[in-house]
C-alpha positions as CSV (number, residue, x, y, z in Angstrom):
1,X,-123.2,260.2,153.5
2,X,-127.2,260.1,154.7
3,X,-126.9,256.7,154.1
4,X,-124.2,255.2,156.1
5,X,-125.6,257.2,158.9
6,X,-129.1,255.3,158.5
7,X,-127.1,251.9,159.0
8,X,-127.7,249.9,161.6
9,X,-125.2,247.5,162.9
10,X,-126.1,244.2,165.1
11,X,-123.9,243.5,167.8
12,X,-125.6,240.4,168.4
13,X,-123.9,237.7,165.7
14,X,-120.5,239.5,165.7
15,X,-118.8,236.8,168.0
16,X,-114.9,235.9,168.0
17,X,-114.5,234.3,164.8
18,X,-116.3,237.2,162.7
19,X,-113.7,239.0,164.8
20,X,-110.7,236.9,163.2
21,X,-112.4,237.0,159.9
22,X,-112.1,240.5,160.3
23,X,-108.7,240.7,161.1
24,X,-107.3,238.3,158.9
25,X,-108.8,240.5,156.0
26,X,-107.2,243.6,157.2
27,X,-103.9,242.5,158.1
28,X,-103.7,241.2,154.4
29,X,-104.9,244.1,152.7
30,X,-102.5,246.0,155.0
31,X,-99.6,243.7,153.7
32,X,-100.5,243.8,149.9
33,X,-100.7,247.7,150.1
34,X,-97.3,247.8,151.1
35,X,-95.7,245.4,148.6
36,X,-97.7,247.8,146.1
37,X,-96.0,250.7,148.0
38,X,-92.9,249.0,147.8
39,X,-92.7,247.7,144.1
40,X,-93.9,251.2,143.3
41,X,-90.8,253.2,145.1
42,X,-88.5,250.9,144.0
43,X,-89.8,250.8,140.5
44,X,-87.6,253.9,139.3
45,X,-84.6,252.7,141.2
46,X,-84.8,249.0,139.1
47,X,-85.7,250.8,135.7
48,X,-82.2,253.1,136.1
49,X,-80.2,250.1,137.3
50,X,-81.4,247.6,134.5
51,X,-80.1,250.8,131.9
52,X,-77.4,251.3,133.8
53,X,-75.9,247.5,133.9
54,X,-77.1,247.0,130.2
55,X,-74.6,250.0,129.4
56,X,-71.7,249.1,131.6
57,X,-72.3,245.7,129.7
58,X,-71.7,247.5,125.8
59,X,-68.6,248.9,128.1
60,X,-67.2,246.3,128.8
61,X,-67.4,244.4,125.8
62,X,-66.1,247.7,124.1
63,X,-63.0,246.9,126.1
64,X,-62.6,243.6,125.2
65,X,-62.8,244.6,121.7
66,X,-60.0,246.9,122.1
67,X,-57.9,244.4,123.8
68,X,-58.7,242.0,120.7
69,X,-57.4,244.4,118.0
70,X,-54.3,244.9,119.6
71,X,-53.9,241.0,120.6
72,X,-51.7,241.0,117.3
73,X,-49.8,243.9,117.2
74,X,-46.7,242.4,119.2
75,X,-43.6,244.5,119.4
76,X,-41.7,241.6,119.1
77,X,-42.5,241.2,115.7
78,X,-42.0,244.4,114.5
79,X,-38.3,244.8,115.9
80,X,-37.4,241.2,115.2
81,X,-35.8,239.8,111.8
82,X,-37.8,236.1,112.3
83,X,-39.1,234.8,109.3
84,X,-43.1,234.4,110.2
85,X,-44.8,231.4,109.6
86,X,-47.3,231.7,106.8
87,X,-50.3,231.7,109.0
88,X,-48.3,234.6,111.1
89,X,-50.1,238.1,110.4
90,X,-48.2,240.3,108.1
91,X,-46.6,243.6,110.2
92,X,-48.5,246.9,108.3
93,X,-47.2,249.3,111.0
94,X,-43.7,250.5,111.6
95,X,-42.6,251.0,115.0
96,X,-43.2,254.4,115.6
97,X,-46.9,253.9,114.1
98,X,-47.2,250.9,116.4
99,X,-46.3,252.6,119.6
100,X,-48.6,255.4,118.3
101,X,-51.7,252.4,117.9
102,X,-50.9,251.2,121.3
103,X,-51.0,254.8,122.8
104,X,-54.2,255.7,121.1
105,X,-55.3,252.3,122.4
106,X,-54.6,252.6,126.2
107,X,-56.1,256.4,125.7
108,X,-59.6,254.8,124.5
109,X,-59.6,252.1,127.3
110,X,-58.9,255.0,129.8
111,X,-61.8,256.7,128.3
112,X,-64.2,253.5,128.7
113,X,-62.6,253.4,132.6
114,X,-63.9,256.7,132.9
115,X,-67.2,256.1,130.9
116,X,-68.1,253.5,133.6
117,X,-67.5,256.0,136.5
118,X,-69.7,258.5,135.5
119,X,-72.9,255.8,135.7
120,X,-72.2,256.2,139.7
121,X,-71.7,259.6,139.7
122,X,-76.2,259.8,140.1
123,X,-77.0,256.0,140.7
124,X,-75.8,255.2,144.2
125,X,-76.5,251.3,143.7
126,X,-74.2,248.0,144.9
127,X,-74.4,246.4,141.8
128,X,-73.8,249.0,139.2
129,X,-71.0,250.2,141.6
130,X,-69.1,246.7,141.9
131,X,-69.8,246.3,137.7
132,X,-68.2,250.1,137.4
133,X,-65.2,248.7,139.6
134,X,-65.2,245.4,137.4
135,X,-64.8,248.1,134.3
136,X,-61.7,249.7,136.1
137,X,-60.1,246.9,137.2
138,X,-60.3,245.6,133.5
139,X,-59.2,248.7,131.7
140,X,-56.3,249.1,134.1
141,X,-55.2,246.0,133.5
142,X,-55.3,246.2,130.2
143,X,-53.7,249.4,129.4
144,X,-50.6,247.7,131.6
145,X,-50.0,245.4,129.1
146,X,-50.2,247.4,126.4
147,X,-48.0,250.0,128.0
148,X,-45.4,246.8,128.9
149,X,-45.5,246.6,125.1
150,X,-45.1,250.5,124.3
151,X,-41.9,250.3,126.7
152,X,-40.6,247.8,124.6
153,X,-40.6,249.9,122.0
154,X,-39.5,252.9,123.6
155,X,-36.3,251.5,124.6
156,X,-35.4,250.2,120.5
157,X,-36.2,254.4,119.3
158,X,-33.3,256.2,118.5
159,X,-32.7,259.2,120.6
160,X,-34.0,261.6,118.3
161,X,-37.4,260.3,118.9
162,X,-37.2,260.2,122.4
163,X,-37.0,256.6,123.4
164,X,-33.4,255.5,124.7
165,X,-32.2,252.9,122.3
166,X,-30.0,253.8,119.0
167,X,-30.4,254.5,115.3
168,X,-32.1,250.9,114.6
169,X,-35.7,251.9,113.9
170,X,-37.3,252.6,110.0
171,X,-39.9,254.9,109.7
């Protein structure tokens, strides 16, 4: 501290353009500190969101994969007498069991649906928001079509079994 009091400053050579000099330097130390500042705030915020989509990702695809296994499991085929072609996938569920793998199907995309909406619940961030809506939107429409096929079925149960149709179905 004795020392910087025992400087001694000219005034003499400091003209205009040490001046500029000066303040160029400061203006971009005052400029870099601030995108430190910046990348440092934001840093957390980046980390969470990166997690966050890479999850919703493994989500999504989860849902996809659900739709897949159920791509072949067509009501049509189970209620129908039609011969099948021999590429045609053998039927291994009766219809009750197949409305009760469709159920347990739309239950497990509702699950993903609500999966997604719990990343928003503590990250309040546009682009995991609009992925989690993606997510919804997806699940939705997915458990609509399989639901379109559980009514199918619903109305071929006998009454017994609650659907509306008569005494055609095998266990």
């Amino acid at each position: 501290v004795i020392a910087l009091l025992r400087v001694e400053l000219r005034t003499d050579g400091f003209g205009f353009f040490d001046f500029v000099q000066v303040l160029e330097a400061g203006i971009n130390d005052v400029i870099l500190i601030g995108a430190a500042l910046f990348f440092l705030v934001t840093l957390e915020r980046r980390i969470k969101r990166g997690r966050a989509l890479a999850d919703l990702h493994q989500l999504r695809s989860l849902a996809h994969v659900v739709d897949m296994h159920q791509l072949t499991k067509d009501p049509d085929r189970v209620l129908s007498q039609r011969s099948a072609t021999a590429s045609s996938p053998r039927p291994t569920l009766s219809a009750y069991e197949l409305g009760r793998y469709l159920d347990y199907c739309s239950e497990m995309l509702a699950i993903i649906g609500k999966l997604a909406a719990l990343y928003v619940q503590n990250l309040d961030d546009n682009a995991v928001l609009a992925s989690v809506d993606e997510i919804e939107s997806l699940t939705n429409g997915l458990s609509r079509k399989i639901w379109q096929k559980v009514m199918i079925l619903y109305q071929t149960w006998p009454v017994e079994m609650g659907g509306v149709g008569d005494d055609k179905m095998t266990r």
